[in-house]
VOZABA-412157 format. One line per 3 residues: number of its first residue (from 0); their letters; for each residue x, y, z of C-alpha. Coordinates in nm, 3 decimals, padded with zeros to 5 digits, m for minus. Example, Ala and Ser with C-alpha at 12.3 -4.5 7.8 and 13.67 -1.06 7.14 Angstrom:
<kepas>
0 = as = 01.230 m00.450 00.780; 01.367 m00.106 00.714
</kepas>
This chain:
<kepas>
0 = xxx = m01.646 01.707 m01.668; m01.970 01.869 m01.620; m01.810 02.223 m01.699
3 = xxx = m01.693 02.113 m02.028; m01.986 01.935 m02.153; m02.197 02.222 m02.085
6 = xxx = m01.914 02.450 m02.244; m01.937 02.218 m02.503; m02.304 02.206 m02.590
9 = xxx = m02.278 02.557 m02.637; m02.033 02.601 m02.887; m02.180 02.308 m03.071
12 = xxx = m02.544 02.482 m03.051; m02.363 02.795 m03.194; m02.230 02.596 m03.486
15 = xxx = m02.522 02.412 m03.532; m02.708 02.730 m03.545; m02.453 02.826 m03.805
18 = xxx = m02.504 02.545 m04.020; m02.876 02.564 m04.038; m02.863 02.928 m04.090
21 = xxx = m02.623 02.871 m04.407; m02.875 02.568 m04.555; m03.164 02.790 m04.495
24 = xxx = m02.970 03.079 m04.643; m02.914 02.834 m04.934; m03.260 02.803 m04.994
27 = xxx = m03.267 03.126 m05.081; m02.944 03.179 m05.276; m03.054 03.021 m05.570
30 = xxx = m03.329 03.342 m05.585; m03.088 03.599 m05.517; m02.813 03.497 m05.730
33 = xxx = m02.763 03.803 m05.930; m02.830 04.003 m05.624; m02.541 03.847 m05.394
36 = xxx = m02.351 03.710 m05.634; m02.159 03.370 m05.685; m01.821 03.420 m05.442
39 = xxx = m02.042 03.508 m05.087; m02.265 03.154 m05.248; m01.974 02.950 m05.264
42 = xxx = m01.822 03.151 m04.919; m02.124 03.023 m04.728; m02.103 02.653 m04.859
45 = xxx = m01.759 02.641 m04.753; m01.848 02.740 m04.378; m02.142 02.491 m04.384
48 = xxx = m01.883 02.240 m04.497; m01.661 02.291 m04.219; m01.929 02.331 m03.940
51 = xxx = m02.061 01.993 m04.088; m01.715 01.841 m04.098; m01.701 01.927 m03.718
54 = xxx = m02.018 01.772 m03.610; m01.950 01.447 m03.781; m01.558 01.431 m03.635
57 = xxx = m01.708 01.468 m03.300; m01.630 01.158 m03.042; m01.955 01.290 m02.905
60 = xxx = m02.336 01.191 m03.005; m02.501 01.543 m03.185; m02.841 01.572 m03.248
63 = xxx = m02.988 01.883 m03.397; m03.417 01.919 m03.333; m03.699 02.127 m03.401
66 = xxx = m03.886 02.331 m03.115; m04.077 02.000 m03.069; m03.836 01.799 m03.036
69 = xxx = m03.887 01.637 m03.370; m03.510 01.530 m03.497; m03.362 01.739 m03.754
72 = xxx = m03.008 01.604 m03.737; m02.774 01.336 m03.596; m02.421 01.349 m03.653
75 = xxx = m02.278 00.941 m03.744; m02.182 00.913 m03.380; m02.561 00.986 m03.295
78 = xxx = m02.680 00.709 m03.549; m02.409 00.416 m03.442; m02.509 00.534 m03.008
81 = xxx = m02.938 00.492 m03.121; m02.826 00.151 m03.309; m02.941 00.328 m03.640
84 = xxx = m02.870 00.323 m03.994; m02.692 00.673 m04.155; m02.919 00.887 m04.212
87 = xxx = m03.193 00.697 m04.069; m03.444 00.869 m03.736; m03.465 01.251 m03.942
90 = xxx = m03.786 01.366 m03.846; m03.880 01.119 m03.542; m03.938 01.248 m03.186
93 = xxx = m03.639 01.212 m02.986; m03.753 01.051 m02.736; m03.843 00.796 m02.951
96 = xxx = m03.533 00.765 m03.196; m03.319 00.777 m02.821; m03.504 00.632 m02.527
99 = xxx = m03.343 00.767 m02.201; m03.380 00.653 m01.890; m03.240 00.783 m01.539
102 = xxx = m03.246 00.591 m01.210; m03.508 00.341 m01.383; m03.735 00.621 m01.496
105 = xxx = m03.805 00.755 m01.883; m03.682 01.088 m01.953; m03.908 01.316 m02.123
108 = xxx = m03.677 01.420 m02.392; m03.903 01.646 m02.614; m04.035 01.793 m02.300
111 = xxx = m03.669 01.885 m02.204; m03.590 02.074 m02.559; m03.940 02.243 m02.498
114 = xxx = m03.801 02.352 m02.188; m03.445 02.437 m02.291; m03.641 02.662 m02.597
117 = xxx = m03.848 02.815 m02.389; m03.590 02.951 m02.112; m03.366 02.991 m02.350
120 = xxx = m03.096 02.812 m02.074; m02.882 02.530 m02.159; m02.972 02.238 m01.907
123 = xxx = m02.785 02.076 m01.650; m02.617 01.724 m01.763; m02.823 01.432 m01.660
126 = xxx = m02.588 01.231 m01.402; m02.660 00.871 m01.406; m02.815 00.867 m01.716
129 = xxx = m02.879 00.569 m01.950; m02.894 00.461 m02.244; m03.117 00.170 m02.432
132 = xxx = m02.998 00.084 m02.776; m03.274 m00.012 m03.029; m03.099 m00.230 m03.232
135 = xxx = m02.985 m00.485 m02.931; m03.117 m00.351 m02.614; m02.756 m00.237 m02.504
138 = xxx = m02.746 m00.034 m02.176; m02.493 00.259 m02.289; m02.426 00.510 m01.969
141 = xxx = m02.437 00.822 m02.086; m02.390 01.227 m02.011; m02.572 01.475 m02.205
144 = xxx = m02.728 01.833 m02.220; m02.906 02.010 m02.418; m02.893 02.410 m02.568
147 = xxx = m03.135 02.610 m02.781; m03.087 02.721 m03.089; m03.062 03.089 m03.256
150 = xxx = m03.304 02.986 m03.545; m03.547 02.785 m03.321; m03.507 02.441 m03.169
153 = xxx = m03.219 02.285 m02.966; m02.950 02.065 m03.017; m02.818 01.736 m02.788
156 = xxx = m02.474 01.636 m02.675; m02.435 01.293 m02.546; m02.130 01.155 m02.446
159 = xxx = m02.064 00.760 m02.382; m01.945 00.701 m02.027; m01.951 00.366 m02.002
162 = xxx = m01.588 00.299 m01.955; m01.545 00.510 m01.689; m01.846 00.425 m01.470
165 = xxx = m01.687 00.060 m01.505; m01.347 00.187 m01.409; m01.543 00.360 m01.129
168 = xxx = m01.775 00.102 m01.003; m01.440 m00.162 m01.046; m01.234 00.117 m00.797
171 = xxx = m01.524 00.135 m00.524; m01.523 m00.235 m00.555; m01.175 m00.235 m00.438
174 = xxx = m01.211 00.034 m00.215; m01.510 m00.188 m00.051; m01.386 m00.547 m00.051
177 = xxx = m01.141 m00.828 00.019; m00.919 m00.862 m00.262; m00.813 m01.224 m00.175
180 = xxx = m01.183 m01.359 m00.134; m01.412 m01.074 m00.288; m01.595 m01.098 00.019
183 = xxx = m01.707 m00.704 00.151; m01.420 m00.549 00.327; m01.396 m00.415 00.709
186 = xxx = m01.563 m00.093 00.600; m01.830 m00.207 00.395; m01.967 m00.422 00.671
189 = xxx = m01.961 m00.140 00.912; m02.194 00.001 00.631; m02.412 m00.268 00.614
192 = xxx = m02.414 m00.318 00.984; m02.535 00.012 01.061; m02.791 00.006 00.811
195 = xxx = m02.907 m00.307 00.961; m02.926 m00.173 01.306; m03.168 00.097 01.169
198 = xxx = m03.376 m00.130 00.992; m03.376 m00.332 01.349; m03.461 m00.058 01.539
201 = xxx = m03.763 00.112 01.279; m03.907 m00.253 01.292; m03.827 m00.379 01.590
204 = xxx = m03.624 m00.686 01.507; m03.364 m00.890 01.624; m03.024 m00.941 01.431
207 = xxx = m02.697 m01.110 01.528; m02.281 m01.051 01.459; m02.101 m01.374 01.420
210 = xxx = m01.740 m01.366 01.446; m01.530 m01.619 01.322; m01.174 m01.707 01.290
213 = xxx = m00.991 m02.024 01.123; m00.804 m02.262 01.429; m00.434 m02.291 01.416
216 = xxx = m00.418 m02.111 01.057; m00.064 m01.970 01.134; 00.077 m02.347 01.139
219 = xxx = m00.057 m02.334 00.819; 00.135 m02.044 00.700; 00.441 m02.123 00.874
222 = xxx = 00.438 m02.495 00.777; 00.316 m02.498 00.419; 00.352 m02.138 00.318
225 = xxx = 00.157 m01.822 00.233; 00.002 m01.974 m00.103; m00.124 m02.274 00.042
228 = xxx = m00.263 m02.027 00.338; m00.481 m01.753 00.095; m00.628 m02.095 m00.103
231 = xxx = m00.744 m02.230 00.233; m00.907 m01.879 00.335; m01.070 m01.878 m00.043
234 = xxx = m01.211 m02.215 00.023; m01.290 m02.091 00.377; m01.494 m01.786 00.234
237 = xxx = m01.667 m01.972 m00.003; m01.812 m02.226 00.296; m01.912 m01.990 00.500
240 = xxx = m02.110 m01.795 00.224; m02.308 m02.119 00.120; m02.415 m02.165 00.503
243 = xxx = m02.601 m01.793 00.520; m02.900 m01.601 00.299; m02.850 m01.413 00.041
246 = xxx = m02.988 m01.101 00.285; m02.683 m01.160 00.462; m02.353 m01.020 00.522
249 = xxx = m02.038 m01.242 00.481; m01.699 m01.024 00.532; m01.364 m01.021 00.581
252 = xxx = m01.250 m00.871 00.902; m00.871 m00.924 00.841; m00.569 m01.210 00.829
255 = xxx = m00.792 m01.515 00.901; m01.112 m01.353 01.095; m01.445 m01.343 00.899
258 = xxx = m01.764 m01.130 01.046; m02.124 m01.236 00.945; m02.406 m01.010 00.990
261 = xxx = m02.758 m01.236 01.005; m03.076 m01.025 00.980; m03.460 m01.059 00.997
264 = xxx = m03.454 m01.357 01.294; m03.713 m01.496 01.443; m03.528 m01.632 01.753
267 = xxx = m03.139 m01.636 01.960; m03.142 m01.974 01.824; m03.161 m01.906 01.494
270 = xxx = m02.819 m01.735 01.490; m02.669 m02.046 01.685; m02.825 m02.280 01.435
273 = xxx = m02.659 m02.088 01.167; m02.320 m02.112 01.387; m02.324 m02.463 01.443
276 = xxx = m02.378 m02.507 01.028; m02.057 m02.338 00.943; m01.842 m02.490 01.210
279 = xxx = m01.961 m02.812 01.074; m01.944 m02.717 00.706; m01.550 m02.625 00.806
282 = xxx = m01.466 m02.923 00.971; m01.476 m03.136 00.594; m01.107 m03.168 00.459
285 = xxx = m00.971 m02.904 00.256; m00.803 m03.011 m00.050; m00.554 m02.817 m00.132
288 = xxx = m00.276 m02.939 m00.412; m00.118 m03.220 m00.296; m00.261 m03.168 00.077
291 = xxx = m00.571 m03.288 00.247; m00.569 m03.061 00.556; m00.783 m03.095 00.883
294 = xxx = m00.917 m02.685 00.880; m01.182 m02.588 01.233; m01.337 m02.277 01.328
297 = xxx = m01.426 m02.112 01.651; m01.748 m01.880 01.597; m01.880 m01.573 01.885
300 = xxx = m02.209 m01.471 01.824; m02.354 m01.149 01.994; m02.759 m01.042 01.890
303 = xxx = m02.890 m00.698 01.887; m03.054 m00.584 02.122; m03.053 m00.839 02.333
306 = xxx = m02.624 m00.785 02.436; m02.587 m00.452 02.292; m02.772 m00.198 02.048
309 = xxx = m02.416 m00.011 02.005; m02.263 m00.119 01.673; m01.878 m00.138 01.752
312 = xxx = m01.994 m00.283 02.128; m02.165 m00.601 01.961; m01.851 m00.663 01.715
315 = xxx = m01.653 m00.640 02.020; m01.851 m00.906 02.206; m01.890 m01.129 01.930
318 = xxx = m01.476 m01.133 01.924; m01.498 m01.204 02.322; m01.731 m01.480 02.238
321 = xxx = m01.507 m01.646 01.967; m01.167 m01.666 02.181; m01.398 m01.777 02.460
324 = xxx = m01.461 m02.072 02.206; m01.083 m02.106 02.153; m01.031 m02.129 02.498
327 = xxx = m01.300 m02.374 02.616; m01.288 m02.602 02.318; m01.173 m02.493 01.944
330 = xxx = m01.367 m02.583 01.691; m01.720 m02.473 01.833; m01.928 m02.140 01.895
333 = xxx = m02.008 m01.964 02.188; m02.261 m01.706 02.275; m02.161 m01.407 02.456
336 = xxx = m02.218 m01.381 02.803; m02.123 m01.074 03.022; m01.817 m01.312 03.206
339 = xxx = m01.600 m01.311 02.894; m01.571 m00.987 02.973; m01.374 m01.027 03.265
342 = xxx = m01.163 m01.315 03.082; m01.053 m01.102 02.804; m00.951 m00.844 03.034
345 = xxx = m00.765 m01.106 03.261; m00.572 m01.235 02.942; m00.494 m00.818 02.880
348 = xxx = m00.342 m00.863 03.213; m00.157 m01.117 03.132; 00.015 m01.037 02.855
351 = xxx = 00.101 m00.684 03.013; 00.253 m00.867 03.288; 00.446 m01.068 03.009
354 = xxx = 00.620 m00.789 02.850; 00.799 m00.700 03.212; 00.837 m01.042 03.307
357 = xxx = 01.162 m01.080 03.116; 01.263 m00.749 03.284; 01.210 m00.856 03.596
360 = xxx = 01.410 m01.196 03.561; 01.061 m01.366 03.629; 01.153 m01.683 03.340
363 = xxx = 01.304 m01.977 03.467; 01.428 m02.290 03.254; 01.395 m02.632 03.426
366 = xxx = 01.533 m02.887 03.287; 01.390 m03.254 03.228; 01.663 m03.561 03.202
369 = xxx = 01.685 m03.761 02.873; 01.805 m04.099 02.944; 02.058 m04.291 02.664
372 = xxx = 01.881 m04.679 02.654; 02.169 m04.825 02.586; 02.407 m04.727 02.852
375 = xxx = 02.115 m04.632 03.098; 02.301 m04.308 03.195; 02.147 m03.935 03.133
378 = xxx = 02.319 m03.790 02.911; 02.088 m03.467 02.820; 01.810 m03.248 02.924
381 = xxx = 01.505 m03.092 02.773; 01.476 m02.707 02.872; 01.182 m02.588 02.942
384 = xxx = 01.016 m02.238 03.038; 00.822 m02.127 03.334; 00.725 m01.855 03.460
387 = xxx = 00.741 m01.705 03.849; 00.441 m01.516 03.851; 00.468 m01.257 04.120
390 = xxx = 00.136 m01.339 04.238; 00.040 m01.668 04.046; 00.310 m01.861 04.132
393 = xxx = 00.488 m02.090 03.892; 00.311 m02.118 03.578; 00.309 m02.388 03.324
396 = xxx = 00.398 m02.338 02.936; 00.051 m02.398 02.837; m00.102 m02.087 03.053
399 = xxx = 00.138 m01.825 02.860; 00.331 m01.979 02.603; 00.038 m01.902 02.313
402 = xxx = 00.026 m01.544 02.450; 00.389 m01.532 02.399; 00.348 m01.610 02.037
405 = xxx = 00.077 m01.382 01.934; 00.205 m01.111 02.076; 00.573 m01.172 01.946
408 = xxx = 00.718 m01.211 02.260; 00.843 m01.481 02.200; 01.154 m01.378 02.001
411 = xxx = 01.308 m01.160 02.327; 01.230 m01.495 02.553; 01.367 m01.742 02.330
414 = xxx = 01.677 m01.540 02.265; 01.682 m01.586 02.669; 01.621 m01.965 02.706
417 = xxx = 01.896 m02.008 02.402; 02.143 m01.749 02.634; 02.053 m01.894 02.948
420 = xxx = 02.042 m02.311 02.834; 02.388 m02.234 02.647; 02.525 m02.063 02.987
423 = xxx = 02.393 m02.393 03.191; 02.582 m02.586 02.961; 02.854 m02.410 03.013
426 = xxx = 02.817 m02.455 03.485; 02.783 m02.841 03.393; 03.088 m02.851 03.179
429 = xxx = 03.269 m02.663 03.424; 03.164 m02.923 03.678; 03.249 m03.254 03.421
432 = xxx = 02.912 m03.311 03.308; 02.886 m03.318 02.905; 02.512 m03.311 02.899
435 = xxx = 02.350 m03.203 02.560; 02.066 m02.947 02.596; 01.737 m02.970 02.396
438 = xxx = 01.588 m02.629 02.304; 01.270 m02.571 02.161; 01.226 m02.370 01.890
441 = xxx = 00.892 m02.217 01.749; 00.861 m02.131 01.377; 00.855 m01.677 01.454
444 = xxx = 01.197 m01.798 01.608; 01.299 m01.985 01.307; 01.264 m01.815 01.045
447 = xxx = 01.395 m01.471 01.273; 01.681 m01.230 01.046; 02.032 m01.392 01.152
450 = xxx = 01.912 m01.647 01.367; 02.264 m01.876 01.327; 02.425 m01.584 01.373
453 = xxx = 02.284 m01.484 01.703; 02.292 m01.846 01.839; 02.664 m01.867 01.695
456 = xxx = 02.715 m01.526 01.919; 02.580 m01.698 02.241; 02.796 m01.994 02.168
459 = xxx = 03.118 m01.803 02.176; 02.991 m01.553 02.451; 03.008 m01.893 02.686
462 = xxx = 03.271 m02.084 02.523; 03.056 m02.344 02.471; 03.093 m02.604 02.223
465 = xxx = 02.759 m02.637 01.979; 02.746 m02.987 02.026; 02.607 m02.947 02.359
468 = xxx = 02.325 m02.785 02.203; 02.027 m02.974 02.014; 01.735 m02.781 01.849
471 = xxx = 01.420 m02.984 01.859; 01.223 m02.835 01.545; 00.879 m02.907 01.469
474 = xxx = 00.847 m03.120 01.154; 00.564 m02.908 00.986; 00.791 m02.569 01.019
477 = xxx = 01.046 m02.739 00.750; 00.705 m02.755 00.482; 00.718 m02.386 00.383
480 = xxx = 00.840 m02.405 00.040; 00.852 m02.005 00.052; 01.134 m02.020 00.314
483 = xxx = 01.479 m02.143 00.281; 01.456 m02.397 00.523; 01.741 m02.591 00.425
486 = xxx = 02.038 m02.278 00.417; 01.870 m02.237 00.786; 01.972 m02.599 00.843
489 = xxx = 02.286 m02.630 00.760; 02.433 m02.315 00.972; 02.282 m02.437 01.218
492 = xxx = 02.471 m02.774 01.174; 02.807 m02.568 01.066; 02.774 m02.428 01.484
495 = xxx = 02.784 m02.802 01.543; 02.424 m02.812 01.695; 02.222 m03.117 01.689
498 = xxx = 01.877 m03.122 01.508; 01.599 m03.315 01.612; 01.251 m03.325 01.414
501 = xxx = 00.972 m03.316 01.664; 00.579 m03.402 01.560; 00.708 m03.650 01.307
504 = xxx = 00.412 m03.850 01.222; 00.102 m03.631 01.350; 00.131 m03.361 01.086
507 = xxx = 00.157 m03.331 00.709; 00.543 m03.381 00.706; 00.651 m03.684 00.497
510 = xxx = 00.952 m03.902 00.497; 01.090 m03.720 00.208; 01.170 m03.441 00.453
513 = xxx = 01.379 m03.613 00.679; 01.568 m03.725 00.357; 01.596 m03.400 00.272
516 = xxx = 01.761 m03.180 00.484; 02.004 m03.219 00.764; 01.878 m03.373 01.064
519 = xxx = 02.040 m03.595 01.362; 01.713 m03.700 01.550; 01.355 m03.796 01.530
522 = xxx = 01.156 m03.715 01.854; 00.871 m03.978 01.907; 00.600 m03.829 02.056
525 = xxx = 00.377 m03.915 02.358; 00.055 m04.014 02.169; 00.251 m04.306 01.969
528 = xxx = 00.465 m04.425 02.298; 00.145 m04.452 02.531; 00.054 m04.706 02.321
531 = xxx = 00.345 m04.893 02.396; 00.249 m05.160 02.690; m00.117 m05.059 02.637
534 = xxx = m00.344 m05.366 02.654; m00.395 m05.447 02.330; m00.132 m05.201 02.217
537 = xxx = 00.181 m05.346 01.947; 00.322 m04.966 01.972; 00.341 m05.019 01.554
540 = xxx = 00.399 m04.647 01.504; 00.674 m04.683 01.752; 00.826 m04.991 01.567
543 = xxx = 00.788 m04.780 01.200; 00.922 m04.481 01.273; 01.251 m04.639 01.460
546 = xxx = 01.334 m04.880 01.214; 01.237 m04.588 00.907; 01.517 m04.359 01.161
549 = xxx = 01.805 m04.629 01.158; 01.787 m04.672 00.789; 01.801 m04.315 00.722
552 = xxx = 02.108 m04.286 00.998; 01.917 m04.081 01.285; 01.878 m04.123 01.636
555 = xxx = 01.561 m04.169 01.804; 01.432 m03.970 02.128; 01.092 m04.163 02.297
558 = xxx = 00.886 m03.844 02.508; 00.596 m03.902 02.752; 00.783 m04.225 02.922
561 = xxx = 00.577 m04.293 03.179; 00.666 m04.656 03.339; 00.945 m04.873 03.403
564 = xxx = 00.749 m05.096 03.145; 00.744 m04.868 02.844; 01.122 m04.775 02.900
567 = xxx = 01.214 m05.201 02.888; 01.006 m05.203 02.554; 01.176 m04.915 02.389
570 = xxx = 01.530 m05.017 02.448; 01.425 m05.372 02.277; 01.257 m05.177 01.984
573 = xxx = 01.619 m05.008 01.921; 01.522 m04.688 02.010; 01.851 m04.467 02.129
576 = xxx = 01.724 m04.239 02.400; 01.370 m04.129 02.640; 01.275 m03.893 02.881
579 = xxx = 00.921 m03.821 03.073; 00.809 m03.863 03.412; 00.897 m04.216 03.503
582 = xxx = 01.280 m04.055 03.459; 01.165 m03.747 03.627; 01.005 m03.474 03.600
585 = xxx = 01.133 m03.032 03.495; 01.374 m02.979 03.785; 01.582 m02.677 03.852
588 = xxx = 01.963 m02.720 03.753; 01.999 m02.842 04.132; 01.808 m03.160 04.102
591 = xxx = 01.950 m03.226 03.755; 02.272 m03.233 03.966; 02.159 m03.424 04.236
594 = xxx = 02.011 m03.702 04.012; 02.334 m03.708 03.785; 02.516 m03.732 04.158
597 = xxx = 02.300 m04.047 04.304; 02.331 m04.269 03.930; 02.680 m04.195 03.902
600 = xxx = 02.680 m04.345 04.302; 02.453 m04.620 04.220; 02.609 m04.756 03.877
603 = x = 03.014 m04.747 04.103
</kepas>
């Protein structure tokens, strides 16, 4: 661009130079009349005529001057860019008629066409050059240069830039932020950061990285969909930028993590305080549409130079310090400390030793009885997982499950418990015991490519009938609208599997779902049955949600059943089935046997 501007200016100060030359050559036509003679009179005005012609076609602003700088022409483009009147500005300084400015500072004009006249030298454009309209104040970016003149003075070329320094600025906005949130991208925070640290470390001050991330925000994707999910992280931005300074850095690290970078602190504490405000500020409902959801935030916070002076080193910490949060108790903030160092690289550990335990045939499913009120017999199980740690021992759900989910694990396991469940099945049907088994399924498994298909594969591989097989689904997976949910359903239902709704009740999930699609069962869960029998307790939610199930045709399942008490007051509520500890506890397929083996002997 700046090539052909200056190639430009020059061939614009030769016809310029042309054109004055043919006026002042007219001057003295009208003298020499005889002498030259009336075709090279009317030869020359037809040149000046088509070098003037050029000048005002030009999409560029032209403006002819005197070895002073004193304007001597302005093509119409030149008038409309100073905010002038045709013709108007002919014999003002240039500077004056076009004030210039560049990085804040007035540009000498005249003194530049002095220069250019002097040297003879066409001068480099101006980058970053601007503009200030008379007429309105306007700010006009500009490029120019300026070339002498044969006959004396110089001659200006300034071209209007605006619209690209906007596409420009727009592109390195993009390149440099969020596009969901507008908060500053990954990289521009790494900018900022490492400015800060400099500024720190001339001055001597104290700053502090606050990592944050949004609780439980896949549920939200998964259970209301990817549109409900970017309007909670807008809202989510928004919060978080009203709780810091304007001097401060609010960002977007990625998916549903957020990095803050606080400067110019007085104290640690002031970085906490400034934790503590956005957890709280989160914690408010988030109204979203028709939902009012229940949003937290865990927050790690890691100060220069007090855990680390390294830039990448204190982001990393800050992270540490957020799961720590997760782990201990969601919903707060946590300042690093040099153990959750060793924690982080314990859970590393773990989920290493994850991705061989399926390998090494470390899963187990143990299976709890489910108990049918009505005829007291059990006539199904609930699998669930556990893992034979090599060195841990049996471990619990709770202590791997979540890593199995983040990491995506979770699909080769499950396809295991659904091949290894079906395949029990199968040893008690051999053995005369129709027991139906309850699998679990998580929404990464639901929503899996040919899910049906595979569990229609395992079916057959065993020769098991599907009604053997129930999959307990959690209510809020069924509440993304962006999935087809009910086509899922119903293959699942065309295997002959059983479909129970778990978490009815405690999430967002309304009655209209269970109206909806095709379900057999609605599990009632713990929190509503331990307040069956409770002093004081009338087990109300119990009462609702069984007599809401019997309209609607579905069974009822009671978890958590943990006294002979309890299980009396179910059966005369009308609810169909229960399980928990009073009925036992997750036994191998051995006890389930044994137990089947002693009622069987005690009911004969």
């Amino acid at each position: 661009m700046t090539a052909l501007l200056l190639a430009l200016c020059l061939s614009l100060a030769v016809v310029l130079s042309v054109l004055l030359a043919c006026q002042w050559q007219a001057a003295r036509t009208w003298r020499m009349r005889h002498a030259t003679g009336v075709v090279r009179q009317a030869a020359q005005a037809q040149v000046a005529a088509e070098a003037l012609a050029l000048l005002h076609a030009l999409p560029a602003a032209v403006i002819g001057t005197d070895q002073e700088g004193v304007v001597r022409y302005l093509n119409p483009r030149a008038s409309a860019m100073g905010g002038l009147p045709g013709g108007d500005g002919l014999g003002q300084p240039v500077m004056q008629l076009l004030p210039l400015f560049h990085d804040g500072t007035p540009i000498d004009a005249a003194r530049q066409v002095r220069d250019c006249v002097a040297q003879q030298e066409v001068l480099e454009v101006a980058r970053g050059a601007v503009l200030l309209r008379h007429l309105d104040g306007k700010r006009i970016d500009v490029q120019y240069s300026c070339a002498p003149l044969a006959q004396g003075g110089a001659v200006l070329l300034l071209h209007d830039v605006s619209a690209r320094r906007r596409a420009e600025q727009q592109l390195e906005f993009i390149a440099h932020h969020d596009g969901l949130t507008g908060l500053p991208n990954r990289l521009h925070f790494q900018i900022r950061f490492e400015h800060g640290i400099a500024y720190a470390r001339r001055h001597q001050g104290l700053l502090a990285v606050l990592f944050v991330d949004i609780d439980r925000f896949k549920s939200i994707n998964d259970s209301l969909g990817h549109d409900v999910g970017d309007q909670v992280l807008t809202e989510f931005a928004r919060r978080v930028q009203q709780c810091v300074r304007k001097v401060d850095t609010v960002a977007r690290q990625g998916g549903d993590e957020f990095i803050i970078l606080l400067t110019e602190l007085r104290t640690a504490h002031d970085a906490e305080r400034v934790a503590e405000k956005i957890v709280a500020a989160i914690a408010a409902p988030f109204v979203i549409g028709e939902y009012s959801l229940s949003v937290a935030a865990s927050v790690g916070v890691a100060l220069y130079p007090d855990d680390d002076d390294d830039v990448n080193a204190l982001i990393e910490k800050a992270d540490l310090a957020m799961y720590a949060a997760k782990r201990h108790a969601p919903g707060t903030c946590l300042r690093y400390a040099a153990r959750m160092q060793a924690q982080s690289y314990s859970r590393t550990i773990l989920e290493t030793a994850l991705r061989h335990a399926l390998e090494r045939d470390e899963f187990a499913l143990f299976y709890q009885p489910r108990m049918d009120l009505k005829t007291r017999r059990i006539t199904g199980v609930k699998a669930l997982l556990r893992w034979k740690h090599p060195e841990l021992g049996l471990m619990m759900p709770l202590d791997f499950l979540p890593v199995l989910e983040e990491s995506a694990l979770i699909l080769p396991v499950g396809a295991w418990v659904m091949a290894t469940a079906v395949e029990q099945a199968r040893s008690w049907i051999a053995q005369g015991q129709m027991l139906t088994v309850s699998v679990s399924l998580s929404a990464r498994q639901f929503y899996q490519r040919d899910i049906a298909r595979n569990f229609a594969a395992a079916l057959q591989a065993a020769g098991v009938p599907g009604h053997c097989i129930e999959l307990e689904i959690a209510a809020g997976i069924l509440i993304d609208r962006n999935q087809n949910c009910e086509l899922i359903l119903r293959q699942f239902r065309q295997l002959g599997m059983a479909i129970a709704i778990s978490d009815f009740g405690t999430g967002d999930a309304s009655l209209n779902y269970l109206k909806r699609f095709p379900t057999d069962a609605v599990k009632i869960e713990k929190c509503f049955v331990d307040d069956v029998g409770k002093p004081g307790g009338d087990g109300a939610m119990v009462r609702a949600i069984v007599a809401m199930a019997r309209t609607l045709g579905l069974r009822t399942i009671a978890g958590g059943v943990e006294s002979g008490e309890q299980l009396e007051l179910l059966a005369e509520m009308g609810c169909d089935e229960a399980f928990g500890y009073f009925l036992g506890r997750a036994m191998a397929p051995e006890g389930v046997e044994a137990l089947l083996k002693s009622s069987e002997a005690i009911q004969n």
